[in-house]
C-alpha positions as a LaTeX table, in Angstrom:
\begin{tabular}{lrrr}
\hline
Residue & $x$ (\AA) & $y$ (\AA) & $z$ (\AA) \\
\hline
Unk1 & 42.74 & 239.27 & $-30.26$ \\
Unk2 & 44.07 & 236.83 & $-32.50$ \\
Unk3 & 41.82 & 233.71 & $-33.25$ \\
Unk4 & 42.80 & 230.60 & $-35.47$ \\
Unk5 & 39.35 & 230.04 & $-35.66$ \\
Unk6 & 36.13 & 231.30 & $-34.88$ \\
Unk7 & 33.02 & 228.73 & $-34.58$ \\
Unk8 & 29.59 & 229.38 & $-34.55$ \\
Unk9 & 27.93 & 227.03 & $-31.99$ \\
Unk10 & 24.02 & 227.01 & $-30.50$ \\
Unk11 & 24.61 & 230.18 & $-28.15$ \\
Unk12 & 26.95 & 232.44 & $-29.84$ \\
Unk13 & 30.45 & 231.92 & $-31.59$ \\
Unk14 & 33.63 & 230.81 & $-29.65$ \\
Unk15 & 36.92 & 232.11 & $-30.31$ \\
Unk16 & 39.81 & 229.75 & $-30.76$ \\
Unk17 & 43.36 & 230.48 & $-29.60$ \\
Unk18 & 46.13 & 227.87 & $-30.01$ \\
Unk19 & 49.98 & 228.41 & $-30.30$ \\
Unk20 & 51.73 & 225.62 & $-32.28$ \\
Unk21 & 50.00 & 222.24 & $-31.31$ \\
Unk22 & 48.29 & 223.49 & $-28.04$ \\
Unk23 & 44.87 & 225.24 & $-27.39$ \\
Unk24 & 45.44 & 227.95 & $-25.11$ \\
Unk25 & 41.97 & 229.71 & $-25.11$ \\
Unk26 & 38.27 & 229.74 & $-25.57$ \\
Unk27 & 36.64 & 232.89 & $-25.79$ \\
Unk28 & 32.99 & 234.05 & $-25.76$ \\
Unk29 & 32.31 & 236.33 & $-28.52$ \\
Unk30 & 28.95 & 238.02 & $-29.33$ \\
Unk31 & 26.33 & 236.10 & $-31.45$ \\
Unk32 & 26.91 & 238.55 & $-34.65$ \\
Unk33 & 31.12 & 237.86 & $-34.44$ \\
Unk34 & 31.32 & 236.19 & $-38.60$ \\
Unk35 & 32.62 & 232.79 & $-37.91$ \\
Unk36 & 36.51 & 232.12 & $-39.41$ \\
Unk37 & 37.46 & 229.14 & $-40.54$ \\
Unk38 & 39.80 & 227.51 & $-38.84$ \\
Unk39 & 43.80 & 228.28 & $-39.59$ \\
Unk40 & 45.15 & 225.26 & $-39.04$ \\
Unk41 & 44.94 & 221.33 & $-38.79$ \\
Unk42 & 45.38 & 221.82 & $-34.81$ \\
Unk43 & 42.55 & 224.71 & $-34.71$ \\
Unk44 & 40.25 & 222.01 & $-37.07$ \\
Unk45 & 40.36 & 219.56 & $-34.70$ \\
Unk46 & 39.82 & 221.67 & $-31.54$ \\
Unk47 & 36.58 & 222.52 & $-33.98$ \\
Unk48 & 35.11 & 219.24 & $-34.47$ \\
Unk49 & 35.88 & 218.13 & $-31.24$ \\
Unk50 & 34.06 & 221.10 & $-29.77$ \\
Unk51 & 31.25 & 220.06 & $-32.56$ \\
Unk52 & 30.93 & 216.67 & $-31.44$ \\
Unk53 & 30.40 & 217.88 & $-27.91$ \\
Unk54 & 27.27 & 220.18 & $-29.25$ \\
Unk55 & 26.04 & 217.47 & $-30.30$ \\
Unk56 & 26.77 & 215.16 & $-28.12$ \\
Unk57 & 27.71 & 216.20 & $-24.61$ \\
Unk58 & 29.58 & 212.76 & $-23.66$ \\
Unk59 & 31.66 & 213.51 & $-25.95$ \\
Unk60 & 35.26 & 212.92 & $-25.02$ \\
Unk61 & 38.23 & 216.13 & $-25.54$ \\
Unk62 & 41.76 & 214.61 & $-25.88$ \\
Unk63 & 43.36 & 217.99 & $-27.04$ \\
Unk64 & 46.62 & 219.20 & $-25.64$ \\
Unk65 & 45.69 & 222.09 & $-23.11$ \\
Unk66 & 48.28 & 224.72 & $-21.99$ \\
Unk67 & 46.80 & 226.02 & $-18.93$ \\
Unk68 & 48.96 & 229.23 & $-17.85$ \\
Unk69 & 48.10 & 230.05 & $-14.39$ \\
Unk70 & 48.81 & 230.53 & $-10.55$ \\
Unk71 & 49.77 & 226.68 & $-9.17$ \\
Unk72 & 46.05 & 227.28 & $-6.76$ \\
Unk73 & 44.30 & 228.26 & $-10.25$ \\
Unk74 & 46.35 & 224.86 & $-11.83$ \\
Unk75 & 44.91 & 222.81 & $-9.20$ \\
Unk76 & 40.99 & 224.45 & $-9.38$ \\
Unk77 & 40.90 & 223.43 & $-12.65$ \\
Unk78 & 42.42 & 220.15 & $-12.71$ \\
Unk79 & 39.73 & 219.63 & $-9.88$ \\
Unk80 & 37.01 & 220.71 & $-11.72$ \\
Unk81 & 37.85 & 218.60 & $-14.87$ \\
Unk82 & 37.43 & 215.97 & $-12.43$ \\
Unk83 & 33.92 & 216.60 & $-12.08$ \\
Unk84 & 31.77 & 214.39 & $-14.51$ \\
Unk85 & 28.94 & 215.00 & $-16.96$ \\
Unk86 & 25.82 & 215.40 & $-15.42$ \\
Unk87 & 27.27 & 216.37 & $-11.80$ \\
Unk88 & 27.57 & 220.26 & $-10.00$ \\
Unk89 & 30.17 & 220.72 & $-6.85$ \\
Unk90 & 29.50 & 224.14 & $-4.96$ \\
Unk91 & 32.59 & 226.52 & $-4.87$ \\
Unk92 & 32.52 & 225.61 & $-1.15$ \\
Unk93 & 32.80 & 221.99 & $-2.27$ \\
Unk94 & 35.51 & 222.47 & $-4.05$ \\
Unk95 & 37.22 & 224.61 & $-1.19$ \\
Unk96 & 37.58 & 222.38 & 1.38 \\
Unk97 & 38.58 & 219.70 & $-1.06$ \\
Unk98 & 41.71 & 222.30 & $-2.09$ \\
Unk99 & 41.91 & 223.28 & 1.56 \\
Unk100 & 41.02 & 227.14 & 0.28 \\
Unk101 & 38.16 & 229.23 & 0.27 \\
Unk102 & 35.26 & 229.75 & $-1.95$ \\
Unk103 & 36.19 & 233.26 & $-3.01$ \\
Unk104 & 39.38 & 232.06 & $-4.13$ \\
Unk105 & 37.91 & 228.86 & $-6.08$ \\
Unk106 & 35.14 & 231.35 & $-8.01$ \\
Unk107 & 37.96 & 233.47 & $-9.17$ \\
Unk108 & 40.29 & 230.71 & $-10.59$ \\
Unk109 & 36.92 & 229.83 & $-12.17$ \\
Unk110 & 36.64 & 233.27 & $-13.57$ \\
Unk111 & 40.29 & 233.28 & $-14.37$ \\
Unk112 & 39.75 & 229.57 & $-16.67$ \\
Unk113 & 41.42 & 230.17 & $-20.12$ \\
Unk114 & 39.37 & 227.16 & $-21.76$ \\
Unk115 & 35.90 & 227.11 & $-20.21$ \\
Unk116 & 33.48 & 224.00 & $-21.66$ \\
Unk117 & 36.81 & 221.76 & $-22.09$ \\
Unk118 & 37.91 & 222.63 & $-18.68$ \\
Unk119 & 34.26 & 222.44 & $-17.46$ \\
Unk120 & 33.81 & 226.01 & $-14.69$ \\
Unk121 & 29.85 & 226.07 & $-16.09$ \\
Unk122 & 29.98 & 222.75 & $-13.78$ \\
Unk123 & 30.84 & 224.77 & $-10.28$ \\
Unk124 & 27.55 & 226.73 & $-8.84$ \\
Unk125 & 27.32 & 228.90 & $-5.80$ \\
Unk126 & 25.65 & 226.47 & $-2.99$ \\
Unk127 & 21.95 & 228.52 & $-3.35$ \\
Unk128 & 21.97 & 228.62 & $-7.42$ \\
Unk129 & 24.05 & 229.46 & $-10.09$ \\
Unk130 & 26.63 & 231.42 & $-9.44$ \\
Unk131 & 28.89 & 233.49 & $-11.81$ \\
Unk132 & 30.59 & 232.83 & $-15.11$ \\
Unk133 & 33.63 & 233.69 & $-16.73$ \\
Unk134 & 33.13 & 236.48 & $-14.42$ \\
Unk135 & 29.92 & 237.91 & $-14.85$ \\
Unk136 & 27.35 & 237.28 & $-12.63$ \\
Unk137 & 24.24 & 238.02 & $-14.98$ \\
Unk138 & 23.97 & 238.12 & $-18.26$ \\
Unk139 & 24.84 & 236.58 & $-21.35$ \\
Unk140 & 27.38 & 234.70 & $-19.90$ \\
Unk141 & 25.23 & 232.91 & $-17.32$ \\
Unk142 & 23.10 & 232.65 & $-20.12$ \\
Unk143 & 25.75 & 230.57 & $-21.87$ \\
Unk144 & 26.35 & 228.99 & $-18.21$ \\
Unk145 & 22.36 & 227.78 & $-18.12$ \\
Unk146 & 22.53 & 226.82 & $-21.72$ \\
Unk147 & 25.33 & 224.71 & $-21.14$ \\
Unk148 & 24.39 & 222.68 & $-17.50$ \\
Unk149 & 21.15 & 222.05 & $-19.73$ \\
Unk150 & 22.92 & 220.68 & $-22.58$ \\
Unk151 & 24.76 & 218.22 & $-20.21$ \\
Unk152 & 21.13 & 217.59 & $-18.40$ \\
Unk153 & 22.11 & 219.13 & $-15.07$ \\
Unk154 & 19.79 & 221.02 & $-13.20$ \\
Unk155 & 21.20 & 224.69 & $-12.22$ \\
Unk156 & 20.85 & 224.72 & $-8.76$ \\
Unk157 & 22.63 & 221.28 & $-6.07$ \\
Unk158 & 19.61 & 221.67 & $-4.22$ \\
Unk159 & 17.13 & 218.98 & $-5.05$ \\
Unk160 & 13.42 & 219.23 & $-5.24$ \\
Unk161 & 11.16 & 220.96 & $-2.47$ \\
Unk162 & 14.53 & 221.45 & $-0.78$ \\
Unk163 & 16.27 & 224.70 & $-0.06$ \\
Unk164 & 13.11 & 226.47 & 1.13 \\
Unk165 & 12.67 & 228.67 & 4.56 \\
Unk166 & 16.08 & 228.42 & 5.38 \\
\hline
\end{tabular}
């Protein structure tokens, strides 16, 4: 795979793809991937921006995206950049919102070329976590934990005492 950049960030290093002026892909890559500097202005400031979020998770993308995909995977993740900072919807949430089912919504999740900027770690299963990037254990929910965390939301949409006996 061909990277523009490769940056190390708090759980591993992420793979940058862009073509001309667009990002077209985040990858996970294993912890001991070297970093490469970025090849580009466009690939530098996909960098920072993904810095700034590391540090700060309010921090704000404005990147151009190119988002190849089925229109039902085009309108999964338009729905989950909709979610804010902070918040979780369930697959099933975001099912009958779309007027599909949750099988379909966890694999356009899976299928997300940009995962953090187009936010999938923000969809859970409605008893826990869920996958990621389509692993359901691992490093990637790992990543998945790391990041909910980061943005100070709790891994699971059931509250407190809740969820028990059921």
């Amino acid at each position: 795979m061909d990277y523009q950049a490769k940056l190390k960030v708090p759980f591993g290093v992420l793979g940058i793809r862009c073509t001309g002026g667009m990002l077209t892909g985040i990858d996970f890559l294993p912890a001991g991937e070297k970093p490469q500097s970025a090849a580009s202005a466009f690939a530098n400031t996909v960098c920072e921006q993904l810095l700034r979020y590391f540090e700060n998770p309010a921090a704000k993308f404005s990147v151009p995206l190119e988002l190849n995909g089925t229109p039902h995977q085009q309108k999964v993740w338009q729905a989950m950049s909709a979610i804010p900072r902070g918040e979780t919807r369930s697959y099933g949430e975001l099912a009958a919102k779309l007027k599909s089912c949750a099988q379909a919504v966890g694999q356009a999740c899976g299928a997300n070329p940009i995962p953090i900027i187009v936010p999938c770690h923000r969809v859970v299963s409605k008893s826990g976590l869920g996958g990621f990037a389509r692993h359901t254990s691992g490093a990637h929910l790992d990543i998945k934990r790391w990041l909910l965390a980061h943005e100070a939301i709790t891994p699971s949409p059931i509250g407190e005492g809740l969820g028990r006996g059921k």
